[in-house]
N, C-alpha and C positions, 0 to 999 in steps of 0.2 A: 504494500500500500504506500508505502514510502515512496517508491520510485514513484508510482502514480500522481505523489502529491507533488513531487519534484518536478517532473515533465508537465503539470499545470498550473506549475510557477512558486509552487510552497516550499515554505524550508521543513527542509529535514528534521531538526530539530523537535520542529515542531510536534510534530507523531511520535518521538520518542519524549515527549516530556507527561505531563499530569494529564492534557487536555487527548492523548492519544494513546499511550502505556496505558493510563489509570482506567481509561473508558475499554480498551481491550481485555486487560486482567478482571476489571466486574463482569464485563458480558461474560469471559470465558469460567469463572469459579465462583461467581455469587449464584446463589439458589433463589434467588427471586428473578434471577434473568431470564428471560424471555428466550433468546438467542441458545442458550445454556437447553433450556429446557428442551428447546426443539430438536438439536443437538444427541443430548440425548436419549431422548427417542427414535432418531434417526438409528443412532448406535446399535439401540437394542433392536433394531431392524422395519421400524414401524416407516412405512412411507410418506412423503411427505402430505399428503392428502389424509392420510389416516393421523399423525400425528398433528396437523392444524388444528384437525375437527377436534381434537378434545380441550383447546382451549378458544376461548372468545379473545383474546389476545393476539396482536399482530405481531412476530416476531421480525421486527424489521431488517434483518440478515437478508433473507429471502429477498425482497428488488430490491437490498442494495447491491448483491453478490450480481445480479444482471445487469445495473448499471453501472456499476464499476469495470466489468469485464465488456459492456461499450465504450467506455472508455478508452481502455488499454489499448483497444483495439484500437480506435481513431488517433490515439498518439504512441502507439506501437513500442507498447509496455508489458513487458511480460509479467504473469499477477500466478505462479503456478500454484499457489492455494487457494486462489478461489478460483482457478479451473477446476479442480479436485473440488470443493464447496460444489459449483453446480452442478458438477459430475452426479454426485451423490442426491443433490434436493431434485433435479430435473430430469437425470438418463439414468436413474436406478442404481447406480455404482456402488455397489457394497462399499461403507465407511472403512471397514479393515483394506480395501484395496485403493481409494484413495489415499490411505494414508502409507500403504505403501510405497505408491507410485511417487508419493511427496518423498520419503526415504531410500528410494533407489536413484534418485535426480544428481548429479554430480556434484559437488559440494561447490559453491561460488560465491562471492563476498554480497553479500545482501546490498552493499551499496553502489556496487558495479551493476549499469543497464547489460541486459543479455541481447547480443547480437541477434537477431537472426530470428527472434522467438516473441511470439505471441501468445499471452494469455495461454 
């Protein structure tokens, strides 16, 4: 997300401080998250159709992981976890196998753009 906020003019910084860290680490370990909750369910195998319906809560992950990854694409940013995020909420991707595919990617400094590679 970082690169994405760099290629549309933000600093870096930014995403790694309170307003970008802090709102990451709640969505991803607080239990009142929304994000978290759907998450998972996702995990435990529920789809995501099936996992919306049992709450009235909009998990807003969900179109933001679609507009981001329009993004990337229009400034030719590669976002390989939330290729893997839609993988899984949209084309059924078992979560154990996106998160594979995130740990077999060749290791690259988070702050270096990737050649060649889209989303």
């Amino acid at each position: 997300m970082t690169r994405l906020a760099v290629a549309l003019g933000g600093e870096p910084t930014t995403l790694a401080g309170l307003a970008g860290m802090g709102d990451l680490v709640l969505t991803a370990t607080g239990t009142l998250s929304r994000n978290r909750s759907l998450g998972m369910a996702l995990a435990r195998g529920d789809s995501l159709t099936a996992a919306s319906a049992k709450t009235r809560m909009v998990a807003e992950g969900v179109p933001t992981v679609r507009s981001a990854l329009a993004l990337a694409r229009r400034h030719d940013v590669s976002l390989p976890i939330c290729a893997e995020v839609a993988a899984v909420l949209f084309d059924g991707k078992p979560a154990a196998d996106a998160l594979a595919s995130l740990l077999g990617r060749a290791p690259t400094r988070e702050d270096a753009p990737v050649e060649g590679r889209r989303a």
